[in-house]
DRENPA-190090 format. One record per residue (C-alpha): chain; residue in three letters; x, y, z. Coordinates in pm, 1 decimal. Layout:
! DRENPA-190090
 chaine residu        X        Y        Z
      A    ALA        X        Y        Z
...
! end
This chain:
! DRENPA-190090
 chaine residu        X        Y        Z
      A    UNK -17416.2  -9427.5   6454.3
      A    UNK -17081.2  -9499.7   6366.1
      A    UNK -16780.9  -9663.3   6566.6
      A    UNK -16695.4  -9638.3   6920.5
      A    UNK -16496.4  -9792.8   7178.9
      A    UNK -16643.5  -9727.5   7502.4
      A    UNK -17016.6  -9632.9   7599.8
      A    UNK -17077.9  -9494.2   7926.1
      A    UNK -17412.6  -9492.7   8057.6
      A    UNK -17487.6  -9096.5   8262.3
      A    UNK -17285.6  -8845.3   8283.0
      A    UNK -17253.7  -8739.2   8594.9
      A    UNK -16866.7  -8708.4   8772.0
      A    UNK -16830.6  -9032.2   8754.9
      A    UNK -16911.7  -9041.2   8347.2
      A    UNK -16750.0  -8730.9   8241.3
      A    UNK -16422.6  -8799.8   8414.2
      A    UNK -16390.3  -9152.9   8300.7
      A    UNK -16481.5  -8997.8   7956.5
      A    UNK -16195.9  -8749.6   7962.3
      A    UNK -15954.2  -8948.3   8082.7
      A    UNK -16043.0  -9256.4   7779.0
      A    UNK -16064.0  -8973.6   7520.9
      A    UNK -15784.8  -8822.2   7626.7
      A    UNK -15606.0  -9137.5   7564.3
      A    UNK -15662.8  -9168.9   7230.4
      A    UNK -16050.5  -9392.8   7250.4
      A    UNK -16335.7  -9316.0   7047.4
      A    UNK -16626.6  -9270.1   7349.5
      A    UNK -16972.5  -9186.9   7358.5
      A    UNK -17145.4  -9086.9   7682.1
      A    UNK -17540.2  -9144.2   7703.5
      A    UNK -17711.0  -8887.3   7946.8
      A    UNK -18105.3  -8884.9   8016.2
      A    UNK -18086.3  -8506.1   8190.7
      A    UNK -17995.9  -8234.7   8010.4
      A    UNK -17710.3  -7970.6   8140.3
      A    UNK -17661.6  -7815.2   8359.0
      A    UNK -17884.0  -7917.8   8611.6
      A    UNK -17927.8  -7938.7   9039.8
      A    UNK -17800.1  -8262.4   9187.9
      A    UNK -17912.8  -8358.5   9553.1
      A    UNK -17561.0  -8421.4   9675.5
      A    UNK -17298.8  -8248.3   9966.6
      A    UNK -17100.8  -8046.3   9701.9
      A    UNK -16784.2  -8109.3   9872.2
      A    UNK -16513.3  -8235.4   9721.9
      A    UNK -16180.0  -8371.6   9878.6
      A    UNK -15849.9  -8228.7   9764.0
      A    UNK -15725.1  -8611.9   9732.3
      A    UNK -15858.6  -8595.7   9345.7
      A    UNK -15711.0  -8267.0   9280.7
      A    UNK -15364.0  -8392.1   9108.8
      A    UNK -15618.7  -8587.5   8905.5
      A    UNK -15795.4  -8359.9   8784.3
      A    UNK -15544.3  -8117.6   8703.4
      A    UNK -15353.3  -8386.9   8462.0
      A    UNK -15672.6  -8423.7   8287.3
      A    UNK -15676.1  -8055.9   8212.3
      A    UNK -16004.2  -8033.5   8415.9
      A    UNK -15890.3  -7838.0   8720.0
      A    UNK -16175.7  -7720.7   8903.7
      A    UNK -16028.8  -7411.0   9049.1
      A    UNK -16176.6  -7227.2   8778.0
      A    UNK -16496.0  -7243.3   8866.5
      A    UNK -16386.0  -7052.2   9201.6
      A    UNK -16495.5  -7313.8   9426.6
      A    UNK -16489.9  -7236.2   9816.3
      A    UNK -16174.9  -7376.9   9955.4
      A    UNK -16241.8  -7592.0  10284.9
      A    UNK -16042.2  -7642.6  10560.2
      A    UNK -16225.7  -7726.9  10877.7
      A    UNK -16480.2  -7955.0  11003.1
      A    UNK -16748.6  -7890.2  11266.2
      A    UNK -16947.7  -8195.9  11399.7
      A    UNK -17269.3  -8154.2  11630.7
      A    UNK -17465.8  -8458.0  11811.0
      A    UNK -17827.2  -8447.8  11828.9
      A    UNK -17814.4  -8241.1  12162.4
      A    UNK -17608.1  -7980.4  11949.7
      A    UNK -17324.8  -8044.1  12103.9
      A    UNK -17029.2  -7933.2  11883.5
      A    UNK -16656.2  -8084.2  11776.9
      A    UNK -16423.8  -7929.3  11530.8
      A    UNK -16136.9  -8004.0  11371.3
      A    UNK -15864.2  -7878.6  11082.3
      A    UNK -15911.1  -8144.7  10775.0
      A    UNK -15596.6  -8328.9  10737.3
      A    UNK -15620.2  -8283.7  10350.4
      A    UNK -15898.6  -8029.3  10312.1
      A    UNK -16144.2  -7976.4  10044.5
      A    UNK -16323.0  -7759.5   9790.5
      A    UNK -16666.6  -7659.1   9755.1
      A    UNK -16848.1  -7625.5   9421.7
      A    UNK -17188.6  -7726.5   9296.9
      A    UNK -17263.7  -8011.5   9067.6
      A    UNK -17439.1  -7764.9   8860.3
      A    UNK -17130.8  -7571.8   8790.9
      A    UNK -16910.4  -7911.2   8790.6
      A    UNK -17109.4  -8106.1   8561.3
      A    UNK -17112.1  -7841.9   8327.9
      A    UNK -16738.7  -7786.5   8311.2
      A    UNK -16643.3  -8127.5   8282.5
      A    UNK -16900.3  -8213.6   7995.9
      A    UNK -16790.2  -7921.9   7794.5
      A    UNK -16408.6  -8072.3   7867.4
      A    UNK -16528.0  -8386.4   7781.1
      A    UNK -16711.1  -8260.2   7448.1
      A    UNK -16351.8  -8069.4   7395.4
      A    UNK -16166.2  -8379.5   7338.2
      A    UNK -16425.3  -8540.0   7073.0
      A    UNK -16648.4  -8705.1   7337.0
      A    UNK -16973.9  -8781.9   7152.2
      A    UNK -17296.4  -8662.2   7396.4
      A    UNK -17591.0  -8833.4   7349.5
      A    UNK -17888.6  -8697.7   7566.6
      A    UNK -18159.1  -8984.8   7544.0
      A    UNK -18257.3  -9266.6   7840.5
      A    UNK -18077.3  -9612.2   7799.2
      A    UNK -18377.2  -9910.7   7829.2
      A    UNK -18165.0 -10183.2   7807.9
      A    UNK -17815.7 -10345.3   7787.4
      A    UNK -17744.3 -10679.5   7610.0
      A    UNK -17431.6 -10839.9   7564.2
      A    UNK -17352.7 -11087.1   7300.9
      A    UNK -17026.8 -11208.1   7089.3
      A    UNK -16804.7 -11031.0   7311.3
      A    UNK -16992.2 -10660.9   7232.6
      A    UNK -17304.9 -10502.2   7406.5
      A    UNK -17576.7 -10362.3   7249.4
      A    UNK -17741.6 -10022.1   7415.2
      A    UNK -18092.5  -9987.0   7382.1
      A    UNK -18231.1  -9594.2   7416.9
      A    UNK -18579.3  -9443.5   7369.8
      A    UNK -18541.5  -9197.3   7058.8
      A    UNK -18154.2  -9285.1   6922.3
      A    UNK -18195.8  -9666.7   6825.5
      A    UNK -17946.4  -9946.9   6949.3
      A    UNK -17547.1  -9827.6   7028.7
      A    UNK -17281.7 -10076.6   7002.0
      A    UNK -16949.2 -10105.0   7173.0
      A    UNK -16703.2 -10366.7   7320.0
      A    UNK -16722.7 -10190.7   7685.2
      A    UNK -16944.4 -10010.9   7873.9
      A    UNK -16939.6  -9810.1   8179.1
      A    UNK -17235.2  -9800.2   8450.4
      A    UNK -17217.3  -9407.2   8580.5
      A    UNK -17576.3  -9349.6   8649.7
      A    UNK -17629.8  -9278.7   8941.4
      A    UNK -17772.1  -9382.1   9238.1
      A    UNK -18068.6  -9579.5   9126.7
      A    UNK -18287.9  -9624.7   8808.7
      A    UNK -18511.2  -9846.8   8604.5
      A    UNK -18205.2  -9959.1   8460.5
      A    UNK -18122.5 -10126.9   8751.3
      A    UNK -18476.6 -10321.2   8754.8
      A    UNK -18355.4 -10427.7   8394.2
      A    UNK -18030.4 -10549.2   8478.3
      A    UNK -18252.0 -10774.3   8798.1
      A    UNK -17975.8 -10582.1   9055.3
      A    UNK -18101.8 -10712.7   9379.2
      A    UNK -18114.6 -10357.4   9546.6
      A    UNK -18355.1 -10197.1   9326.9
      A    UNK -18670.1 -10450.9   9487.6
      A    UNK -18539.4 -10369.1   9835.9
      A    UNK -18674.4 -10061.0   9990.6
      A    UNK -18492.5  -9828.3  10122.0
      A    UNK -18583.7  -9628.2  10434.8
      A    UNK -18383.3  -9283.6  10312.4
      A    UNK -18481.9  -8989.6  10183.6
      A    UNK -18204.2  -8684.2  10104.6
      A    UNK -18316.4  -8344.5  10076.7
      A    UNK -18126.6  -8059.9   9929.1
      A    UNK -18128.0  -7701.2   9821.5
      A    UNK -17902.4  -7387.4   9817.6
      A    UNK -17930.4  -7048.5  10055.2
      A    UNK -17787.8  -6707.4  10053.0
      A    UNK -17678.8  -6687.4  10403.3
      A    UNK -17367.6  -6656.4  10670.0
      A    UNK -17129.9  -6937.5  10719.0
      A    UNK -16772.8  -6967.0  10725.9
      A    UNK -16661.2  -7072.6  10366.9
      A    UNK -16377.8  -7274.2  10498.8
      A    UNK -16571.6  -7491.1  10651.3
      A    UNK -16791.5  -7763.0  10616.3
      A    UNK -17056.8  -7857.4  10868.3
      A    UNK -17219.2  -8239.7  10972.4
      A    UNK -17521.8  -8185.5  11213.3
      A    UNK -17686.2  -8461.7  11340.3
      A    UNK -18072.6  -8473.9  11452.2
      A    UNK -18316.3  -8723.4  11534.6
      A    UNK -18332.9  -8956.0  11217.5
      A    UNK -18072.4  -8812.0  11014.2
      A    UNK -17802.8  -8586.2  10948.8
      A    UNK -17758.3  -8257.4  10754.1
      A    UNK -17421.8  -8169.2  10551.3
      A    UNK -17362.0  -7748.5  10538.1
      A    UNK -17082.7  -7584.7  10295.5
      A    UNK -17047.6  -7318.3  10076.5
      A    UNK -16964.5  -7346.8   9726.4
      A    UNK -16876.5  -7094.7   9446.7
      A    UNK -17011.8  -6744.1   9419.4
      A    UNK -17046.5  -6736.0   9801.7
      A    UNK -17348.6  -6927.5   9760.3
      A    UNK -17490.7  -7193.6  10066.8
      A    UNK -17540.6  -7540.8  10026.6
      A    UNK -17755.0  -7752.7  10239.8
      A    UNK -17831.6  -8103.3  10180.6
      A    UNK -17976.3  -8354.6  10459.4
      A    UNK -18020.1  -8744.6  10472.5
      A    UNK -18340.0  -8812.4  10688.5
      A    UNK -18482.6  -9207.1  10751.8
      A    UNK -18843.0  -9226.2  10567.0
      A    UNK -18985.1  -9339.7  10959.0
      A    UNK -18897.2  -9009.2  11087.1
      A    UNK -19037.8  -8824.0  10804.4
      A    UNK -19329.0  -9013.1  10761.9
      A    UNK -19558.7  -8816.2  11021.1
      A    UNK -19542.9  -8478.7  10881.3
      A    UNK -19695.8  -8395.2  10605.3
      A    UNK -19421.2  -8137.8  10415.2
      A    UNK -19068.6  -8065.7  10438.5
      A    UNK -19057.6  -7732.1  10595.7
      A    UNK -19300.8  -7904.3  10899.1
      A    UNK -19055.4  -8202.8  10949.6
      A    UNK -18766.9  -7916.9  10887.0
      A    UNK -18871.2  -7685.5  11213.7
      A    UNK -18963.4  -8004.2  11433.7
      A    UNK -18669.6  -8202.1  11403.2
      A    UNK -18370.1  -8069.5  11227.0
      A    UNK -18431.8  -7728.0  11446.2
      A    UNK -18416.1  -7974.3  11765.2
      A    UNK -17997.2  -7909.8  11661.3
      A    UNK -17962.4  -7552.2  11747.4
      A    UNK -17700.8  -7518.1  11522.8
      A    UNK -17957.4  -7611.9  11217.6
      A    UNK -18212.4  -7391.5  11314.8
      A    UNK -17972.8  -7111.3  11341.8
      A    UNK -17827.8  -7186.1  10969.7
      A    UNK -18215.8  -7244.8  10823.3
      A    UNK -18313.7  -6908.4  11010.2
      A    UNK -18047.6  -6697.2  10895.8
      A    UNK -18034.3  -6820.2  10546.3
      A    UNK -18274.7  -6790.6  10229.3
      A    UNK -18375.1  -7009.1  10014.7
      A    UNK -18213.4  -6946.2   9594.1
      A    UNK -18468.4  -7293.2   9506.1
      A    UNK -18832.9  -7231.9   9457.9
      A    UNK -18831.6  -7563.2   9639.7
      A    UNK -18577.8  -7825.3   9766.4
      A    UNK -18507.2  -8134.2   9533.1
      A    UNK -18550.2  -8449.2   9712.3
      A    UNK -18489.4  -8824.7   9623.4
      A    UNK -18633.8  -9102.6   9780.9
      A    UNK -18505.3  -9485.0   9812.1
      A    UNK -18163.1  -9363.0   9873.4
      A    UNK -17965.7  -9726.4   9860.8
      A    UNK -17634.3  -9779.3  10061.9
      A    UNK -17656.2 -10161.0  10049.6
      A    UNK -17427.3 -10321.3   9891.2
      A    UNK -17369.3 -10310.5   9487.1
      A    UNK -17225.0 -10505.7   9210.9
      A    UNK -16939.4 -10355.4   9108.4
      A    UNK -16948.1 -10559.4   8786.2
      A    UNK -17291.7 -10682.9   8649.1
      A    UNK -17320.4 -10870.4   8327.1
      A    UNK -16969.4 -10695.6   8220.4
      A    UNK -17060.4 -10371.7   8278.4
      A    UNK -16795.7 -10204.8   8550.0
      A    UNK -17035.3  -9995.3   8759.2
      A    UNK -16872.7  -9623.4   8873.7
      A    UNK -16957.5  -9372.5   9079.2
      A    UNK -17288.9  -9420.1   9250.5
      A    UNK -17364.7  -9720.2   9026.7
      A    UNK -17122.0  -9921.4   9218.4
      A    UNK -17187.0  -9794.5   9569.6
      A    UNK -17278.4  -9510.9   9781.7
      A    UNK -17150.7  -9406.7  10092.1
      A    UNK -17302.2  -9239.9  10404.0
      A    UNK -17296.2  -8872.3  10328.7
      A    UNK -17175.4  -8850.2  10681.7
      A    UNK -16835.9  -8939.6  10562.5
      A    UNK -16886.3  -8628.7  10314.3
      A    UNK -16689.0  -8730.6  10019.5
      A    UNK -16891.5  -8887.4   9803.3
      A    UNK -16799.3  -8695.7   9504.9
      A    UNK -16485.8  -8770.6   9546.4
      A    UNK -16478.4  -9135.1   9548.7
      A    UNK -16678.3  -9089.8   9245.1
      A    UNK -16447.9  -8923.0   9057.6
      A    UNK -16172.3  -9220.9   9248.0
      A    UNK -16359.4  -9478.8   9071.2
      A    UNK -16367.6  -9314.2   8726.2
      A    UNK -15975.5  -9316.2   8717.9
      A    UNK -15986.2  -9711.0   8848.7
      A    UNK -16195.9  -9793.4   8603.8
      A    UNK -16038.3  -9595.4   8263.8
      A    UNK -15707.0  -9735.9   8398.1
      A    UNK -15848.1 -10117.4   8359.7
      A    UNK -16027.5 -10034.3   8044.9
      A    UNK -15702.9  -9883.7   7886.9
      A    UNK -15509.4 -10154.8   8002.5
      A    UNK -15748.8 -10412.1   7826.9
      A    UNK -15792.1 -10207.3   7469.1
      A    UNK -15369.4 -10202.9   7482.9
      A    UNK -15315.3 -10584.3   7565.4
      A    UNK -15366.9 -10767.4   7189.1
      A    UNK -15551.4 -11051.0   7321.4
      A    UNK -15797.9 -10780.8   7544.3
      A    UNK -15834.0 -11025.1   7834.3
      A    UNK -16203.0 -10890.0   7953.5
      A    UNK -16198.1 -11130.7   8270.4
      A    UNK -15871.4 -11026.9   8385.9
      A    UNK -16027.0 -10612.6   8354.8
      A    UNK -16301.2 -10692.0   8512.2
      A    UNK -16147.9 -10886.8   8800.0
      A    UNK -15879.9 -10649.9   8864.5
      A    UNK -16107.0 -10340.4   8829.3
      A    UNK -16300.2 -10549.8   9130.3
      A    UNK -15983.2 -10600.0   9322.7
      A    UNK -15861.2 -10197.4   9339.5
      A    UNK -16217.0 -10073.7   9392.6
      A    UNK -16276.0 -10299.8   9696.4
      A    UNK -15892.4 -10184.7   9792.8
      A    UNK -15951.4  -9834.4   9775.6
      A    UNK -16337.3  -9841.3   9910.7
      A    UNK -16390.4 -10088.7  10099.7
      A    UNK -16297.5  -9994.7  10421.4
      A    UNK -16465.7  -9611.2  10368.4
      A    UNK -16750.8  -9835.8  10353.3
      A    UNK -16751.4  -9972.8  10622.3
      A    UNK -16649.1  -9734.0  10826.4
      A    UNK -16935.6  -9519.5  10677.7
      A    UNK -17162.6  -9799.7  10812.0
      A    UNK -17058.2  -9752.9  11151.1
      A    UNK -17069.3  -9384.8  11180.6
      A    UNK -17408.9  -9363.1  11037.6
      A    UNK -17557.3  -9615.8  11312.2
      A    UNK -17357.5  -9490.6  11580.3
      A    UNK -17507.6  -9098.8  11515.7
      A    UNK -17834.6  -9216.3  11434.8
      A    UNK -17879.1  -9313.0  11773.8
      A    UNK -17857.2  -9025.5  12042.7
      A    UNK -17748.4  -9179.3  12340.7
      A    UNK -17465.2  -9294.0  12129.0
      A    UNK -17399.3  -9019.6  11891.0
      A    UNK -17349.2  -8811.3  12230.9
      A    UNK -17137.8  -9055.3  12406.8
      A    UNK -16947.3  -9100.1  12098.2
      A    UNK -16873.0  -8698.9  12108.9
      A    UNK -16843.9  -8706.2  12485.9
      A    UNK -16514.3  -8963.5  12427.6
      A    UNK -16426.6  -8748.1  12069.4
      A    UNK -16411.9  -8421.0  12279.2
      A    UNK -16238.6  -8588.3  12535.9
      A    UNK -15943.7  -8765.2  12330.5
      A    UNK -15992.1  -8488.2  12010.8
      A    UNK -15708.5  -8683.9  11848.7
      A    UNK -15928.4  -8956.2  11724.9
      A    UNK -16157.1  -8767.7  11482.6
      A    UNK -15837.1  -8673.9  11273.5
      A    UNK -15793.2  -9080.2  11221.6
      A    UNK -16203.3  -9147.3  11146.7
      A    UNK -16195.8  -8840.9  10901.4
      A    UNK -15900.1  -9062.9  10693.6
      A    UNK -16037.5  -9374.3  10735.8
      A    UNK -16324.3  -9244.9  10505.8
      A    UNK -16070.9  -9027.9  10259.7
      A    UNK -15818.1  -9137.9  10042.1
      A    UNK -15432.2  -9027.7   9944.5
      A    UNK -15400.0  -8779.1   9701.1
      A    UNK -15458.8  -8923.5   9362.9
      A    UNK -15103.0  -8922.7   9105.9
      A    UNK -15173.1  -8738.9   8820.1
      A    UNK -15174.0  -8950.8   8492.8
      A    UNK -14891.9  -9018.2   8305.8
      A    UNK -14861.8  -8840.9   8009.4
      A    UNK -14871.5  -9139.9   7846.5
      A    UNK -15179.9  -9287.6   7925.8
! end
């Protein structure tokens, strides 16, 4: 299949930025993607402007696409009781439909090979791995990437302890034509969950909820649990009832994982989702994402320009800045999500936030980042 120097494994933001940003640099890559594009992702669609200068040096600025451009956060508790607040960095909305797209036809721009098949296995021997996929044979490179996603029967191959662990979440997600302030992105809690509201481009709604599987369990469909829970959150029930549907139905995914992740398994440096997810209540998922790609095609160039290519010392230090720029989101993440999950908490918590408004400012950048440098020219 001829040579290559990095294989990533899905191509998702995670993949195709990590792939633009190698093959910009001069690296022969190949990116192996089971789904075709484009395609609907359950996920928030909102993306902070921290990776903005980012993108932009990759030539993959995003503003094309006419994404909605973000400004404000409104919170509610349980009891629909309601906080905003101006974002200290603010944000764009676009949908991974139209994102994925763009940045795999980048990607594909700068001599990225696409494969679309489903990786079975990984091996690594003599210093190389060896990529098993169903129709395409065996791939071979000296590094690979993990970018996909948030769980998969790859991760029952590779014996990564979350995959045998259930998971009590379930997200839900689908987009609306329907009224809601486009500079703005909404986090509503309600009993067992919480819902994430923002438009993206072309004016169109986005709605995407994380609900615990015990909640959910007693009702039988989606639009059942929908009207006697979520619309418990006045402010949800007026968005669903005002809005319609553009989905013939929602996409959901089940076992949704935010335990903890090996952010380097059998020399594979995991990205994206691969690595670690945080609470959607933090909202800027996609963001990190695209934060790890750069971390990780920074290492990975360092390595394939150092004679000796010192694989320990890439993998270690691609360890050390991901748990420096993540870490704390993390666990901060952690917190928030217990706190609003319960409601006598989630409604003292926006008691003392409505009280001392300050605060929320400070929790919104413990779970954001600086803006991102643009790449050297360089590099």
């Amino acid at each position: 299949m001829g040579s290559r120097d990095v294989i990533i494994i899905g191509g998702g933001l995670s993949g195709l930025t990590s792939a633009i940003h190698l093959s910009k640099a001069g690296l022969q890559v190949t990116v192996i993607e089971k789904s075709k594009y484009p395609s609907h992702k359950v996920c928030g669609e909102y993306v902070s402007n921290e990776v903005l200068p980012y993108l932009q040096s990759l030539d993959a600025d995003p503003s094309v696409l006419e994404p909605s451009r973000i400004s404000r956060l409104i919170i509610s508790d349980h009891y629909g009781k309601t906080l905003e607040t101006p974002l200290p960095l603010g944000g764009f909305g676009v949908s991974r439909y139209a994102f994925d797209q763009f940045l795999m036809q980048k990607m594909i721009a700068n001599g990225v090979e696409l494969i679309e098949d489903t990786v079975t296995n990984v091996f690594f021997e003599n210093d190389r791995f060896f990529i098993d996929t169903n129709s395409y044979g065996v791939f071979s490179a000296p590094v690979v990437l993990g970018a996909y996603g948030k769980r998969a029967a790859l991760d029952g191959k590779l014996s990564r302890p979350f995959f045998n662990e259930k998971s009590p979440w379930l997200a839900v997600k689908s987009h609306y034509s329907g009224s809601f302030p486009a500079d703005m992105v909404g986090l509503h809690n309600f009993d067992g969950g919480y819902c994430g509201v923002s438009k993206v481009e072309n004016d169109i709604l986005n709605i995407c909820y994380l609900v615990s599987y015990e909640s959910f369990k007693h009702f039988k469909q989606i639009e059942s649990h929908r009207e006697q829970v979520l619309y418990r959150n006045q402010h949800l029930k007026e968005i669903f009832e005002n809005s319609t549907p553009l989905f013939d139905k929602p996409l959901t995914i089940s076992q949704v994982s935010f335990t903890d992740k090996e952010k380097v398994l059998n020399h594979i440096l995991m990205i994206g989702d691969t690595a670690g997810l945080i609470h959607p209540l933090c909202g800027n998922g996609m963001a990190m994402a695209i934060q790890s790609a750069r971390i990780a095609a920074e290492k990975v160039l360092a390595y394939f320009s150092s004679p000796a290519g010192n694989r320990l010392q890439m993998e270690q230090q691609y360890i050390k800045d991901w748990n420096k720029m993540f870490s704390g989101r993390m666990r901060t993440g952690r917190v928030l999500s217990r706190l609003f999950r319960n409601e006598k908490l989630s409604a003292t918590m926006m008691k003392g936030l409505i009280l001392f408004p300050g605060l929320l400012p400070g929790i919104i950048r413990r779970t954001h980042g600086k803006p991102l440098n643009a790449v050297p020219e360089c590099v």
